[in-house]
C-alpha positions as a printed NumPy array, in Angstrom:
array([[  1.733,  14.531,   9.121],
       [ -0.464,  16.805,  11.035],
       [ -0.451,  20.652,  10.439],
       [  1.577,  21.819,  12.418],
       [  3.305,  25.917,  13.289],
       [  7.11 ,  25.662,  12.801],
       [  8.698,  27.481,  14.818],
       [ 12.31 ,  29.147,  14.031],
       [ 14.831,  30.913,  16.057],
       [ 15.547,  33.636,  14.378],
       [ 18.287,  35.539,  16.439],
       [ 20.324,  32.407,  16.983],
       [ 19.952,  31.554,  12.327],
       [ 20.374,  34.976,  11.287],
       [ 23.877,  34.984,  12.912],
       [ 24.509,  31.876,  11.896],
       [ 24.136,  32.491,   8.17 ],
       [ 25.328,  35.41 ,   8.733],
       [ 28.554,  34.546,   9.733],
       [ 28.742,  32.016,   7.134],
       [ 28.757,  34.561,   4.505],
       [ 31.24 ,  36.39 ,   6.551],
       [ 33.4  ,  33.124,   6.393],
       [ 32.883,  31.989,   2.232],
       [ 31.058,  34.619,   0.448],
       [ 28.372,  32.327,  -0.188],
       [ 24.644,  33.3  ,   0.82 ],
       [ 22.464,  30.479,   3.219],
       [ 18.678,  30.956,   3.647],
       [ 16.001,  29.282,   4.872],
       [ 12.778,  28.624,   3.606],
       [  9.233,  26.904,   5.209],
       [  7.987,  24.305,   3.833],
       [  5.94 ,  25.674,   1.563],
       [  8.989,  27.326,  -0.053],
       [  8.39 ,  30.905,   1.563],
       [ 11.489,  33.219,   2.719],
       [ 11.827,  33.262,   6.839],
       [ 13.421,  36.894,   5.988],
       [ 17.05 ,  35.677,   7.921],
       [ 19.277,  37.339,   4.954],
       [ 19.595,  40.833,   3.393],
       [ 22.723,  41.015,   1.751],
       [ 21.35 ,  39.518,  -1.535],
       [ 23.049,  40.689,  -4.7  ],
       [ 22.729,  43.75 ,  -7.502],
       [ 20.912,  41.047,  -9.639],
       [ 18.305,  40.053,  -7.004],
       [ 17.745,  43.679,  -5.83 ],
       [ 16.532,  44.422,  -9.141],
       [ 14.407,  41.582,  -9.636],
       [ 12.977,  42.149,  -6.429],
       [ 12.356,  45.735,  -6.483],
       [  9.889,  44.976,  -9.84 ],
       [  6.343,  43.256,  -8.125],
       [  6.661,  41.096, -11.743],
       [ 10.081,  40.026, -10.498],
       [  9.347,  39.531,  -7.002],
       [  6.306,  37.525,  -7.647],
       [  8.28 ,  35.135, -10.257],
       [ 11.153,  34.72 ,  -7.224],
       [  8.516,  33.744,  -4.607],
       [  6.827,  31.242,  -7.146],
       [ 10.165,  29.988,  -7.887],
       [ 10.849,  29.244,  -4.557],
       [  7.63 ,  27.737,  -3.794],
       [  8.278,  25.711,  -6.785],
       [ 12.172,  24.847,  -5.805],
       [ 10.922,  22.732,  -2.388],
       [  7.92 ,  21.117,  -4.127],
       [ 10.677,  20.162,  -6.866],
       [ 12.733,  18.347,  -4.488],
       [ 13.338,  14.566,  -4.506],
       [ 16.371,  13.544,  -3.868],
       [ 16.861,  10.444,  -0.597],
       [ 18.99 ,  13.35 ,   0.731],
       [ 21.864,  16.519,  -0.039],
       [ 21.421,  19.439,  -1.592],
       [ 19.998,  19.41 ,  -5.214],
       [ 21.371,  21.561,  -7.589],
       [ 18.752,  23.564, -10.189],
       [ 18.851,  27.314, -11.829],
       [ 16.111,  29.401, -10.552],
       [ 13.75 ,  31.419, -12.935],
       [ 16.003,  33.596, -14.385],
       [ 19.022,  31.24 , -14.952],
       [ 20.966,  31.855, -11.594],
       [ 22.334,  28.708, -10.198],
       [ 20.671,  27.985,  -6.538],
       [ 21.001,  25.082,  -4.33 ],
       [ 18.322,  23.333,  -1.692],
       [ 17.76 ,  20.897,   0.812],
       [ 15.289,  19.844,   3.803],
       [ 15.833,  20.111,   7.376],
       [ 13.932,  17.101,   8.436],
       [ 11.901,  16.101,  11.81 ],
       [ 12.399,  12.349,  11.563],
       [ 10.905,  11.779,   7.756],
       [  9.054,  15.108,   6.98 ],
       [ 11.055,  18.522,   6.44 ],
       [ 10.537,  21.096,   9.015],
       [ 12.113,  23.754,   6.878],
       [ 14.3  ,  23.695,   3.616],
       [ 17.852,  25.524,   3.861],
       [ 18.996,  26.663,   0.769],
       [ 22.333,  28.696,  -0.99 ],
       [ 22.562,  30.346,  -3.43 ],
       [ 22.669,  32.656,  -5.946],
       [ 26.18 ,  31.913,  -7.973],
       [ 27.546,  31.149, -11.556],
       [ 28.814,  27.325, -11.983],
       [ 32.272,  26.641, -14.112],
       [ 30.729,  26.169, -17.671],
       [ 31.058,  29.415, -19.825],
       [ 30.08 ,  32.759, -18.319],
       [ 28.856,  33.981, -21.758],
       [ 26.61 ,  30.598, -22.014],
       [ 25.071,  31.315, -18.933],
       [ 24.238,  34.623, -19.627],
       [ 22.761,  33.687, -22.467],
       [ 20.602,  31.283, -20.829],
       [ 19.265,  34.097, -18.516],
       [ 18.9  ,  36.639, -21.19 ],
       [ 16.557,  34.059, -22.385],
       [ 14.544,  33.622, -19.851],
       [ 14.883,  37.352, -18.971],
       [ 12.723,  38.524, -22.649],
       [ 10.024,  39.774, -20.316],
       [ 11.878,  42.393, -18.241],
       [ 10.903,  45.667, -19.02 ],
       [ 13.83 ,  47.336, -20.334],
       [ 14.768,  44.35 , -22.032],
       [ 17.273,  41.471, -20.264],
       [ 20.36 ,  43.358, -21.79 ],
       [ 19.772,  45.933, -18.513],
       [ 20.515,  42.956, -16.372],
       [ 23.937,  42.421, -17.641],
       [ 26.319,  43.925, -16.068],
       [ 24.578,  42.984, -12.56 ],
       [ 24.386,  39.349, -13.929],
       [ 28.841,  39.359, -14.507],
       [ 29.069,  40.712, -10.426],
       [ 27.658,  37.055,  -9.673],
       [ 31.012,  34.805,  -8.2  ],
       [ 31.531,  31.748, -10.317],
       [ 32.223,  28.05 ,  -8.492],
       [ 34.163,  25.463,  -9.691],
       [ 32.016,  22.162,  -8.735],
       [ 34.74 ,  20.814,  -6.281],
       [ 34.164,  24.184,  -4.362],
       [ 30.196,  23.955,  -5.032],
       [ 30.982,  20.407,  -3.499],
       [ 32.323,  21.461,  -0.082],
       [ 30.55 ,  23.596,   0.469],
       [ 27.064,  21.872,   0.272],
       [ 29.146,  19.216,   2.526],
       [ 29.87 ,  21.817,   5.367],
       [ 25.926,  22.995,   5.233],
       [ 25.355,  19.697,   5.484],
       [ 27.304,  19.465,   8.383],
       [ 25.491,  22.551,   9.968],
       [ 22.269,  21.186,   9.31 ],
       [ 22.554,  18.881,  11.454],
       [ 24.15 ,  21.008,  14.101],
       [ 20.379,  22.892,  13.495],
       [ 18.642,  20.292,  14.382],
       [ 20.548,  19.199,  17.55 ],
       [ 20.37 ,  23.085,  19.082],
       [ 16.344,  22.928,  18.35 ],
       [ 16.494,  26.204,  16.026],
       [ 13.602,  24.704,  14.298],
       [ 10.812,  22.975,  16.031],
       [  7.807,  21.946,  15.072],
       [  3.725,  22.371,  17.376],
       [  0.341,  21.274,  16.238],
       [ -1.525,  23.966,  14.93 ],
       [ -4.785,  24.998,  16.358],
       [ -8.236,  24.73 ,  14.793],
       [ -8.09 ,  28.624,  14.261],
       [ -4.82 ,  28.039,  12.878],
       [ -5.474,  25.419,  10.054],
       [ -8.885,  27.266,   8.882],
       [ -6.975,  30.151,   8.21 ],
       [ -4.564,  28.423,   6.47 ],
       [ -7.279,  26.228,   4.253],
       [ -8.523,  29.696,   3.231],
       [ -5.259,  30.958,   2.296],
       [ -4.641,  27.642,   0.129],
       [ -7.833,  27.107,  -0.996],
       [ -9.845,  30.62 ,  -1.712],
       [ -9.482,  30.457,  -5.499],
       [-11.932,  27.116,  -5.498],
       [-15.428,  26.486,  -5.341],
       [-16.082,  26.163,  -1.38 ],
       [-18.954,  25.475,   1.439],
       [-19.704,  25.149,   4.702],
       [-20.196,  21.613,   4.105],
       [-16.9  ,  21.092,   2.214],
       [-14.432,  22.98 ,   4.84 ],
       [-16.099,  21.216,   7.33 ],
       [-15.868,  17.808,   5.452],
       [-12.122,  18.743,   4.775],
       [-10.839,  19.959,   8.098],
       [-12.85 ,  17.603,   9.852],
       [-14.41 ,  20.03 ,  12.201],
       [-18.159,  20.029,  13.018],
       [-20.181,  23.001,  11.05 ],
       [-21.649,  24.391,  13.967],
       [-17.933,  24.968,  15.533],
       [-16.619,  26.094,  12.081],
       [-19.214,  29.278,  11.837],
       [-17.708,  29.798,  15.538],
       [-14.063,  29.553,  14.177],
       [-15.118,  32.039,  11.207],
       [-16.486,  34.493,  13.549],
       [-13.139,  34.084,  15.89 ],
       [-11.213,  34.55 ,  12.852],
       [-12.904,  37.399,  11.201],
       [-13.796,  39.482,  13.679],
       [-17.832,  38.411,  13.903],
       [-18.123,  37.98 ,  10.545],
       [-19.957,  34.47 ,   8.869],
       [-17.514,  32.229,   7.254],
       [-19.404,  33.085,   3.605],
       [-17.604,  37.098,   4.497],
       [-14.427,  35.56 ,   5.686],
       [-14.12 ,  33.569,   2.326],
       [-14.741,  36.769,   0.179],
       [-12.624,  38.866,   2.343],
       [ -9.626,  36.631,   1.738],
       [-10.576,  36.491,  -2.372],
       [-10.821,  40.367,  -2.512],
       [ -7.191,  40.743,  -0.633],
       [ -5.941,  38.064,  -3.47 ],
       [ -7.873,  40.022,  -6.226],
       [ -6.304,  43.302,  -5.024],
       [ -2.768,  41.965,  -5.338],
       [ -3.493,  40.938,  -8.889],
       [ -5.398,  44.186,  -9.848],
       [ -1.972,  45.953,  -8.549],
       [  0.568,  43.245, -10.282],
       [ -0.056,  43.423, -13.601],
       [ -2.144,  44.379, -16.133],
       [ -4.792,  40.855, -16.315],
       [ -8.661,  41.812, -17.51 ],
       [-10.812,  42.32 , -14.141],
       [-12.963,  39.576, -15.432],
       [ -9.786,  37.003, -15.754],
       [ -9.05 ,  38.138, -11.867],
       [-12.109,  37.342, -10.482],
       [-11.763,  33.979, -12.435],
       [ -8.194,  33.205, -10.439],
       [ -9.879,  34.492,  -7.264],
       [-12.896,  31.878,  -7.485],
       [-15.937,  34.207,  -8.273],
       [-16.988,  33.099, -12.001],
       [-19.415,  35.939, -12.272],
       [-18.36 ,  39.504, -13.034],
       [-21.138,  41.146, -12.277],
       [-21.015,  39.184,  -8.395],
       [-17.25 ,  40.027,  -8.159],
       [-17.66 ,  43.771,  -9.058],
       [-20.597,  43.884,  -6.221],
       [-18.879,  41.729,  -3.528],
       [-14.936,  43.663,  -4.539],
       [-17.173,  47.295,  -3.638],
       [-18.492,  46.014,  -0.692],
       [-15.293,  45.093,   1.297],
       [-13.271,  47.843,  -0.5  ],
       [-15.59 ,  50.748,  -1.262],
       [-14.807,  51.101,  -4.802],
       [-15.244,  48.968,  -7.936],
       [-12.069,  46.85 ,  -9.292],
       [-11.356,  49.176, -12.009],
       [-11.698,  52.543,  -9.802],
       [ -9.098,  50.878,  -7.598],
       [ -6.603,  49.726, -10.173],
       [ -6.89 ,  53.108, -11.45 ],
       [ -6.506,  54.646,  -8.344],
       [ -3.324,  53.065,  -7.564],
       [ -1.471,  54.106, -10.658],
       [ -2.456,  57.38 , -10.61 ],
       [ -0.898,  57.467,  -7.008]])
């Protein structure tokens, strides 16, 4: 499949989910299809709102969800998984003909075996939460619990409006542009050894137009700037995230040296990796 921009209504989904949580309690979402949140829903849960407020938390929910559409392979329905910290979450795709536009999932709820077990199960996979998983608790026991012939109709009626989705054209799919699928080959691909020969190679544009692209994209700027521009805005995120060495960053961000990663993170940013990480926390 070519890349192509998918293009959601959002007014018309966001009351649509909307007033299916109205109508069962239960919370719809959908995701792109590389697993990322289309921001339709806000009403998410004590549990979530924690997890989300904490960057370690949010980043393990958006890698989860990433993860939960790559996971995927059933012929079709909704498959049935726990997410990263034990909460029971549902998903399916919203196809165009064979390949999913989007990926509309539900979720989060308890299922009908023990609530103590499942807790359990979380507060295991919950050892890395700062004030220890027991904090969690009592927001964990405000999740509903389903019975699996309720767990059953329900994925039936989404099923139902799926389709119902597809027939109104909420979600449609365009070709991207050339502009388009460079920056999104940088945004998948910074963190690897890369050329002008090898984007070129891969996106099967000519090198001369490719500089031009660069330039479009970056504001005048030669593809070689545009690349480190996009590994410094990754390396920043990590710097802020946690607490990784600056040499380990610049590692996950593609640039092997230290020494080259200190020089090139100063030049876009004005400041060396550690005066910036430092700066932040003081703030």
């Amino acid at each position: 499949m070519h890349a192509m921009n998918i293009l959601f209504d959002q007014e018309q989904l966001e009351r649509l989910l909307a007033n299916l949580y109205v109508f069962t309690g239960i919370a719809a979402n959908i995701l792109d299809p590389q697993g990322r949140d289309i921001d339709l829903f806000e009403g998410h849960p004590p549990f979530c709102k924690a997890m989300n407020a904490l960057p370690e938390g949010h980043r393990r929910c958006v890698e989860c969800d990433a993860w939960k559409v790559k996971s995927y392979h059933l012929n079709k329905g909704f498959q049935f998984y726990r997410c990263h910290a034990g909460i029971c979450e549902a998903v399916m795709p919203l196809y165009d003909r064979t390949h999913p536009l989007a990926y509309l999932v539900f979720g989060c709820f308890l299922d009908e075996s023990p609530v103590e077990e499942q807790w359990e199960q979380s507060r295991q996979r919950l050892a890395w939460w700062p004030e220890g998983p027991d904090a969690l608790r009592d927001a964990f026991f405000q999740f509903r619990r389903y019975s699996a012939r309720e767990l059953s109709a329900y994925a039936e009626l989404l099923e139902a409006l799926a389709s119902y989705i597809q027939f109104k054209g909420m979600i449609q799919a365009t070709e991207q542009t050339d502009l388009q699928k460079l920056e999104l080959y940088l945004d998948q691909h910074y963190m690897e050894k890369l050329s002008l020969e090898s984007i070129s190679r891969e996106l099967r544009v000519g090198r001369t137009k490719l500089c031009r692209l660069a330039k479009q994209l970056s504001g005048g700027e030669t593809l070689s700037h545009l690349i480190a521009r996009r590994r410094i805005d990754a390396a920043k995120q990590l710097l802020l995230q946690n607490d990784l060495p600056i040499s380990a960053v610049a590692e996950a961000v593609g640039i092997s040296d230290y020494n080259y990663f200190s020089r090139v993170f100063r030049s876009v940013t004005g400041m060396t990796p550690r005066d910036f990480r430092k700066q932040w926390r003081e703030g």
